[in-house]
N, C-alpha and C positions, 0 to 999 in steps of 0.2 A: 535085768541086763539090757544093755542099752540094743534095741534094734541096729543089725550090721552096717544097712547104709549111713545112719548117720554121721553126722560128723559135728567135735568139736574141736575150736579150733588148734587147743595147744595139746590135743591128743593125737590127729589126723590119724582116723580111721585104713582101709583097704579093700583087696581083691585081684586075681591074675589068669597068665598061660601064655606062652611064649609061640603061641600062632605068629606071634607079632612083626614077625621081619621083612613082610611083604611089600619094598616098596614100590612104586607102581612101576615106574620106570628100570629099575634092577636087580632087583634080589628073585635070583631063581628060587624055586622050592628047596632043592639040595643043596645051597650055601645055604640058607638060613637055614637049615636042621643043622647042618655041622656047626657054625655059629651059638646055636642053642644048645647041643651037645656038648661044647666046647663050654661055655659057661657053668652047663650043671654041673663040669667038674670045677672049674677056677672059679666062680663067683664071681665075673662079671668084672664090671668098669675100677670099680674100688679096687688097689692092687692086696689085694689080701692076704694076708700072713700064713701060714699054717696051723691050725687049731688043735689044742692040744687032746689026747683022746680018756685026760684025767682031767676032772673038772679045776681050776684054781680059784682062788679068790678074785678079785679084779686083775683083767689081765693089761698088759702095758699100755701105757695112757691113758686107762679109765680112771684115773685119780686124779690127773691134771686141772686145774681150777676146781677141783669139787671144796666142801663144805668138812668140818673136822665131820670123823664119823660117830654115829650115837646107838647105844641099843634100844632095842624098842620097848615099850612095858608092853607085859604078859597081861593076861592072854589075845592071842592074836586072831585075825578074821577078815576072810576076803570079802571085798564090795560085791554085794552081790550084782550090780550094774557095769563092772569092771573088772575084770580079774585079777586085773597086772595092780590093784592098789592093796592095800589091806590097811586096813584099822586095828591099832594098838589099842592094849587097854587102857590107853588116858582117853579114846577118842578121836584123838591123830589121824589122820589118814597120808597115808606115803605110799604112791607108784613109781614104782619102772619105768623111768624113763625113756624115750625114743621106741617104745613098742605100740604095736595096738594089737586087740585080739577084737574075736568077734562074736557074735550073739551064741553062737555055739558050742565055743570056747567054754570045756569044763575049768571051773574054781581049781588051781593047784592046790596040793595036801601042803599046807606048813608045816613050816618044823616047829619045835618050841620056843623058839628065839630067832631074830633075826638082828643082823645091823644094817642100819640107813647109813649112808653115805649122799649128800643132798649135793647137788648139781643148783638150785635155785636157791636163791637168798630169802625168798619168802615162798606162803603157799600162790597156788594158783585161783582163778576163780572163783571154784571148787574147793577150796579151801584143801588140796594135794598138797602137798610138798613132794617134789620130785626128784627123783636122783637112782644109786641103784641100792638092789637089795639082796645081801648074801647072809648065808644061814653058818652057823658054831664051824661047820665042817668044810667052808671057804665057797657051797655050792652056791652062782650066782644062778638068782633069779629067773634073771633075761636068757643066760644059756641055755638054761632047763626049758624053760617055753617057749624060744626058738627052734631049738633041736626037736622038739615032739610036734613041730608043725600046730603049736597054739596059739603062735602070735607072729608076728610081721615085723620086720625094722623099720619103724618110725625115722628116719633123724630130725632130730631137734637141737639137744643139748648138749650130746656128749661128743669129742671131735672123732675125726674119720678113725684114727688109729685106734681105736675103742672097739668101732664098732667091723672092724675088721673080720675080727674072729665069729661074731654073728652072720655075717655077710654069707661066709662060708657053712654055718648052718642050714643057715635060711635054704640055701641052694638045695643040702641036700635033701632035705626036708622037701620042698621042691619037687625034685628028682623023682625022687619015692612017693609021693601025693601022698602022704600022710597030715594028720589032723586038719588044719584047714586047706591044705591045697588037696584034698581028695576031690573039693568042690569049685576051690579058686583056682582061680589062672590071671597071666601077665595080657595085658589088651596088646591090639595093633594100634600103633600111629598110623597107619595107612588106612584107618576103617572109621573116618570119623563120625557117620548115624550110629553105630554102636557105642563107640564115647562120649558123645553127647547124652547119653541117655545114664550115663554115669555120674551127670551132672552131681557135686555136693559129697561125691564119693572117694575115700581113699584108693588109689589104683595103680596097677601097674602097668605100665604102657613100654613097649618096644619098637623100633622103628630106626630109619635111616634121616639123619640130616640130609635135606634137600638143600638148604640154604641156612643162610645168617644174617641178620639187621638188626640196626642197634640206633636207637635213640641216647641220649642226654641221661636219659634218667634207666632205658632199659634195654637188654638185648635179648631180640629176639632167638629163639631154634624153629627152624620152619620145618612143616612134615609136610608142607602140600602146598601149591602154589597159589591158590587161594584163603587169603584170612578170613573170611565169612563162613566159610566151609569145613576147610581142613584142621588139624590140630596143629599145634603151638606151642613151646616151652617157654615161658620168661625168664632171666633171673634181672634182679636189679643192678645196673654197671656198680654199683657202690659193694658191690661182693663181689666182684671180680678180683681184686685182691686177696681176697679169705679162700676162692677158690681154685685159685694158681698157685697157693701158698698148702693145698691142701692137693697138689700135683696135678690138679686140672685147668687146662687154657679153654676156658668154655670157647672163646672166639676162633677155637682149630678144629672145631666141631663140626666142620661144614664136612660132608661127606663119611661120616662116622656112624656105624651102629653102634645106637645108644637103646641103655632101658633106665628108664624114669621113675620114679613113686612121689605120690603127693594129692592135692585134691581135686579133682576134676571139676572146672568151672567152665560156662560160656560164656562166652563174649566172640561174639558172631562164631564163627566154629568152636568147637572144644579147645578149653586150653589150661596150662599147668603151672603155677608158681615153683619158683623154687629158690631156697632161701640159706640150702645148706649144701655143702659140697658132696657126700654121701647120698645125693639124692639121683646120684647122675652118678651111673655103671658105662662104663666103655663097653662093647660087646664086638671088637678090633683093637686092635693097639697101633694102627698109622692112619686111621679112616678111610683104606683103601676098600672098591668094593670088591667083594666075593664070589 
């Protein structure tokens, strides 16, 4: 199994804990707990649906651009460096898309059959094919090890309305520190020597927009008024469209508690791509502060 920090890149690994909201200039203690409280129950920035409390098969618009669906040959078996994949009996290998789990992460029991439903037109790197994966009895994959706090939401491939009803696992899961959040937690954008040291790492970070700047090709989310130092969100302006169409005005961000996931990289302070609108949780609904 792949050691937790690493990271590749069309997997993007994790880690967390909602210390996060302290930003230097305004977040008292007791707004950011009710803030925080306030999420463990709604799940945050993504406006999330209600999640149903019987499992379905794919739930609304996880079908959207996917690939026809295919059964898998028998018999079946998880990567042992992977959890969220498994290998069919031709060979195949097919993960879960938009999750990551972590070193710890016990192998799920399969069932005796499962269907692929592929989100990519080819494999990955790793010769994956990615998309999602539900068993005879409609139970998907991704919900079952979301819910047991064994994996993380990735987003990648699949659109926001998808991954909604994960959203609202993840949280509770969360909540109750079960499977991996007994040990992970959500980082502070306000504490960038300890994200820095995240460097390379999947992560989840919270904090308040200080500001906003935008180049040609990028716009910034600032957490601290210096770039050398403080943390930093990018997305590319060329997704600014995919992400307003996906009900976020990245550029209204200015004064908003937000929680982030993605990979921690430096370049002079810590800082974070982001490439998918599901990557960015509101944590307010006007940006006002608290």
């Amino acid at each position: 199994m792949l050691p937790f920090p690493s990271f590749r890149p069309d997997m993007m690994p994790h880690r967390f804990d909602d210390e996060s909201l302290s930003a230097p200039d305004a977040f008292a203690r007791a707004g950011a707990l009710r803030v925080v409280v306030a999420m463990a129950l709604l799940a945050g920035a993504v406006p999330h649906a209600a999640v149903a409390e019987t499992p379905d098969a794919l739930p609304a618009g996880c079908e959207v651009g996917t690939l026809p669906a295919r059964q898998l040959e028998t018999p079946l078996a998880v990567e042992a460096d992977d959890p969220v994949t498994v290998r069919a009996g031709d060979g195949r290998l097919y993960r879960q898309a938009d999750l990551v789990a972590g070193e710890a992460t016990p192998p799920p029991t399969l069932p005796a059959a499962l269907r692929f439903t592929g989100l990519a037109r080819g494999p990955d790197r790793w010769r994956r094919h990615e998309g999602h994966l539900v068993d005879a009895a409609g139970h998907w994959l991704a919900r079952d090890l979301i819910g047991r706090g064994d994996a993380i939401v990735s987003p990648r491939l699949a659109n926001t309305e998808c991954l909604r009803g994960l959203f609202v696992l993840e949280a509770r899961a969360r909540a109750r520190r079960i499977g991996l959040w007994a040990r992970e937690r959500v980082w502070s954008a306000h504490r960038p020597q300890a994200l820095a040291a995240r460097a390379g790492r999947f992560t989840l970070v919270s904090g308040r927009v200080l500001s906003i700047g935008e180049t040609r090709s990028t716009l910034y989310l600032n957490f601290g008024h210096r770039w050398s130092r403080d943390f930093t969100v990018t997305v590319p302006t060329d997704q600014k469209a995919a992400f307003s169409a996906a009900g976020l005005d990245v550029a209204s961000l200015d004064g908003a508690a937000i929680r982030v996931r993605g990979v921690v990289e430096l370049s002079g302070g810590p800082s974070m791509k982001l490439f998918h609108p599901a990557q960015i949780e509101r944590l307010d609904k006007d940006g006002t502060r608290r």
